[in-house]
Structures are given as C-alpha cells and as structure tokens.
N, C-alpha and C positions, 0 to 999 in steps of 0.2 A: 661855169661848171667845173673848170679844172685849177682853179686859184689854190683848192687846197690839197693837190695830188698833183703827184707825178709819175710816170709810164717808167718801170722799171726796164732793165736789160732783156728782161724777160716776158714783158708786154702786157702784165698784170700793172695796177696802180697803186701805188702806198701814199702816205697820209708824206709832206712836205717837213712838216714840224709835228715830230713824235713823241707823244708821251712817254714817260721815262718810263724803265721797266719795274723799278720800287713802284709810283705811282699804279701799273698797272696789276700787280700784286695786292695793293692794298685794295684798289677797284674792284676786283673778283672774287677775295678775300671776305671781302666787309660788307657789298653792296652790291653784287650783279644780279645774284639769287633772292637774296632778302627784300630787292624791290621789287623784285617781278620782272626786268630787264629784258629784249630780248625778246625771245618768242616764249617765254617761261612764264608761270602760270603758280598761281597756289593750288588750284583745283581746276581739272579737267570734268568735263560732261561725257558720258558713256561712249558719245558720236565722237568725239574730240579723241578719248582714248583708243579706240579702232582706228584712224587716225593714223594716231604716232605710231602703232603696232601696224597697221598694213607697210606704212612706210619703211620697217627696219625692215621686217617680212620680204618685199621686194628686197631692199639690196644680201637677204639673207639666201635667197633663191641664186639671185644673181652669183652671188659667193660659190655659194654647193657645187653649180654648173662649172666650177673652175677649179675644185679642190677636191684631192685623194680624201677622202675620210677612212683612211684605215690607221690613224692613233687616235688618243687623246688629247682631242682640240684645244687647243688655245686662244683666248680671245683679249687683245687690250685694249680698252677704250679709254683717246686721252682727251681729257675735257666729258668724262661722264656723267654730269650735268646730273639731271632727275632719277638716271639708272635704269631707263625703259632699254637699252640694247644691251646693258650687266643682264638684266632680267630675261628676256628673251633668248639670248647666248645660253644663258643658264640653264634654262628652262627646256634646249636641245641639247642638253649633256656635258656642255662646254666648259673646259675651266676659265673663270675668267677673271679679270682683273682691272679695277677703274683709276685712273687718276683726273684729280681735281685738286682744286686751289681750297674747298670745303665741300661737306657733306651734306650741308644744310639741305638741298634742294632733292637730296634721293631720301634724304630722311622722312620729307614730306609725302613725295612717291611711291619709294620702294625700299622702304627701310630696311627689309631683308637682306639689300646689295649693299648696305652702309659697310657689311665685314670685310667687302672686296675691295673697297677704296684705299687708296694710301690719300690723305690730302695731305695740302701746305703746299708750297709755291711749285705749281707745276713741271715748269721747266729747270727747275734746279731736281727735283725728281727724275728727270726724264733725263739728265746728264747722270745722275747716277744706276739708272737703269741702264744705260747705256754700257755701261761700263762691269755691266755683271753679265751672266751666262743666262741669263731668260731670254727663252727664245718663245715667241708666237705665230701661229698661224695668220692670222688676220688682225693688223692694226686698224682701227677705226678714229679718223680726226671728223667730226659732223661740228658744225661750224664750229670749228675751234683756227684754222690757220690766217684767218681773218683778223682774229685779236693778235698775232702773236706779234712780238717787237722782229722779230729776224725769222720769217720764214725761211730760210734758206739752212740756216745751223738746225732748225728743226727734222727737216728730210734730210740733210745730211748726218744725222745722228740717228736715225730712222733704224735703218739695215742693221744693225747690232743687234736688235732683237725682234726680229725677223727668222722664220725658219727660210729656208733658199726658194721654197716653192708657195712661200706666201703670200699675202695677198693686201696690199693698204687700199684702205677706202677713203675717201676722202670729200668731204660736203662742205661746198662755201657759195656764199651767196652769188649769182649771176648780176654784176656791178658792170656800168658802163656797156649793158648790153645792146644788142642792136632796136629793142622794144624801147627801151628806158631813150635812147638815140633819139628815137622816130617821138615817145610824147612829147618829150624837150623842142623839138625841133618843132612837134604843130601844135605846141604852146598848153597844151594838154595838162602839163604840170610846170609851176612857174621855178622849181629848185631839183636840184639834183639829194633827193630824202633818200637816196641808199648810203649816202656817205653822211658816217654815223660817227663822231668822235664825244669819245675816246673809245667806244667799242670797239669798232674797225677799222684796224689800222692800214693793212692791204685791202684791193681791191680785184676780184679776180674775172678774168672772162675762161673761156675754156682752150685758147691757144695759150694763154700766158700759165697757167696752170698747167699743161703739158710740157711745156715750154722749159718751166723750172722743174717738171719730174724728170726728164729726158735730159739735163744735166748733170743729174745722180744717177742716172743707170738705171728710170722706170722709165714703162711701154704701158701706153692706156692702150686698154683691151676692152674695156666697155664704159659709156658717156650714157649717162639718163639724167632724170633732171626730176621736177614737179611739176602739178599743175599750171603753167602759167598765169599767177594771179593779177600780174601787172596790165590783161589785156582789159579787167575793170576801169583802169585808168583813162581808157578811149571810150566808157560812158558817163557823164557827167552827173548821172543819178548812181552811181557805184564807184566815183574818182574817190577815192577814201584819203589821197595825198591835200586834195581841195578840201576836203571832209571829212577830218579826223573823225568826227561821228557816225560815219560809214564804215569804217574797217571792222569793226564788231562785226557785222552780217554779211560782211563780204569774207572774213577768215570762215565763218560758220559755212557759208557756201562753199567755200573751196574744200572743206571737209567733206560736206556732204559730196560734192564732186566725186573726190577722191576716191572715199569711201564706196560708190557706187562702181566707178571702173574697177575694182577689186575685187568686188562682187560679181560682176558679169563674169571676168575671166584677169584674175592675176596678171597669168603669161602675157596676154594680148595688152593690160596694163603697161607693164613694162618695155612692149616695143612702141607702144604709143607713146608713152613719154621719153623714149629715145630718139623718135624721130622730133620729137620737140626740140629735144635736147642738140640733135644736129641741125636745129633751125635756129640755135642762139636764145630758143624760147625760154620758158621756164625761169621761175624765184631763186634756184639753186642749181650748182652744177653739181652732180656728183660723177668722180673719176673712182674707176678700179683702175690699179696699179700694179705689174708685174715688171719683174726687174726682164731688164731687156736683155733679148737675145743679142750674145755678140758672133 
C-alpha cells in the first residue's frame, strides 16, 4: 500500500516519484476537464446540481459565522474548476475572482464566470498574485492542494493576499484514512484506489493538514467533511472499488443522501458531518483556517 508514498514531516503522504511540474501543466491544461477527470462531469442532473450548491452553501454559512461583513467581499478561488463557488459568491454580492490552468470546464457550467478567471499555468499566476496588492476575504483551495508539486510554497505564498481577518478554506480528499485502514486490513478492497497518479500528488489526513497550516501561522477553527461514501465499500453489493459498475448508483445515493440532510435542517447538517469529520470519517476533509493567535 505505501510503495508509492511516503509520510512527510508533516504527516500527510506525497507521491515518491513526482511528476514534473511542466508535465503537470500540460495535464490540467489539455486534459483534466476535457476528459471528464476527477469528480467532473460534462453535464449534471437537477439532484446532482443541488448537490454541488448545498455543498458550497454549508461551507458558505460556515464562513458568515466567522466574518465581519461590513465591506465589500472578496472572494478567490484557486483551481475554479466548473465555477459553481465564482457563481454562488457572486450571486451573494461578492466580488470575485477564479484561477485555473483553463476555462474550458466553467464555460461548459457557468459561462457567465468565464470574465472572472485569469487562466494559464496556475501557480505561476498565483506567484504573481502574490506579489501585487490584492487583497481577499476568503481564499478557497477545493481539491486543488492535492495535485499541487509543492504544497508547502503554496500556503506559504498564501497570506499576501489575504486580508488579516480572513479566512482559507481548504478541501482535499481524506487519503490513508482510518475507514480506507480498516477495508485494507479485512480485505474489503484488494489496492489502495485513493492514490491516484499523476492526479494526486499529496496525500492528506486531517492532522498532517493542520500540521502543515500551523507551520505558517494558520489555526483550524472548524473541521467538517462529507458523507462518508467509503462505508459502501463494507457492502459487497455497493463495493464500487470491486465494482466499477457500481459507483454510478452509489455517487447518485450519496447525493440524494446529502441533498436530504440539507433539507431537514442545514445547521444540524453541518454538525453531523463534523462529528464525522472528528471521527476520520468522511471522502473529504475540509479545514477553515485562521491565522493563529500569537
């Protein structure tokens, strides 16, 4: 399971032998969107779209509870992908601002947020960002820290545009978790299918992911997560890793899931899947980040 990773300093996993960083430019460039790659989609179903939008929705609540809103909001999303959180930002008065590697995949979505984007090779963007006077409320990385070559130069380059009282969000998949542990171990699934090359280059749990923000000078302030889909995996008629022909009705379930706890009650959503999310459960971790008290 760990032949092609190794446990950094900081207790997340990266890939041994790393795709070069041109390679991966070309890869995001030419081919992530345009295949479908990914959790990405050429077209979404009504259910599916409710979906993506409860999901920002929660961590857009989560945000509020944390932030003055007395200017005009700032929003950047790096790795803005199809442009559902450009749009929703938008859509609550926000100014906002996407980068990507291309446009392709919001042109498909949200063609309206295609003005917001800068694309072309992201992290050469985001060093020039860095280096000018834009400052934002709320940075948004949703799985994007996972492809990167050097997570580390990326939070370290972070805070430049940043306002002081703002707020980084950050979603990367729950790799090496204690679920994924436990099917491994009662044979459940015969390979370790989260590690995904050349996609994912890191791997993250939720202490190695504090781990590396609390080296820069962020404090997680709230841990939530998603449905745990991986608990399908402990039924042999819903393993979709045994059964690639099963993941189709097993993602559609976990929407409708979703979609339903959103409906009862938001709020009560959100602590449900935080105490997931404090039990190592859950397909993703997601971190709010404030810079820490000294």
């Amino acid at each position: 399971m760990y032949d092609q990773v190794k446990k950094t300093k900081y207790g997340y996993y990266e890939l041994i032998v790393k795709p070069s960083p041109e390679k991966l430019s070309e890869y995001y460039s030419k081919k992530y969107f345009q295949e479908s790659k990914g959790a990405y989609q050429k077209e979404y179903s009504d259910s599916e779209i409710k979906f993506i939008e409860n999901r920002i929705k929660r961590k857009y609540n989560i945000i509020n509870d944390n932030l003055s809103l007395n200017h005009q909001m700032k929003f950047l999303d790096i790795g803005c992908g199809e442009g559902w959180s450009l749009s929703f930002f938008h859509s609550q008065g926000w100014e906002v601002k996407g980068l990507d590697f291309s446009t392709f995949a919001c042109q498909s979505n949200n063609p309206d947020m295609v003005q917001f984007i800068e694309d072309g090779n992201v992290f050469d963007n985001i060093r020039k960002l860095a280096e000018s006077t834009e400052k934002y409320d709320v940075i948004l990385l949703d799985n994007v820290l996972e492809h990167v070559y050097d997570p580390e130069e990326l939070i370290h380059i972070l805070p430049n545009n940043l306002n002081y009282n703002g707020i980084i969000c950050i979603e990367v998949p729950n790799d090496f978790s204690v679920l994924q542990q436990y099917l491994y171990n009662q044979q459940k699934i015969d390979k370790a299918f989260w590690v995904a090359i050349p996609d994912h280059i890191s791997y993250f749990n939720t202490n190695g992911l504090k781990n590396l923000m609390s080296a820069y000078g962020w404090e997680l302030y709230h841990l939530n997560t998603d449905y745990p889909l991986d608990l399908n995996l402990l039924n042999p008629d819903s393993n979709y890793v045994m059964d690639k022909g099963k993941g189709r009705n097993v993602h559609l379930a976990r929407v409708d899931i979703e979609n339903l706890l959103d409906d009862i009650n938001s709020d009560l959503a959100i602590k449900l899947l935080s105490v997931y999310a404090e039990m190592g459960l859950g397909r993703n971790i997601i971190g709010f980040f404030k810079r820490a008290n000294k």
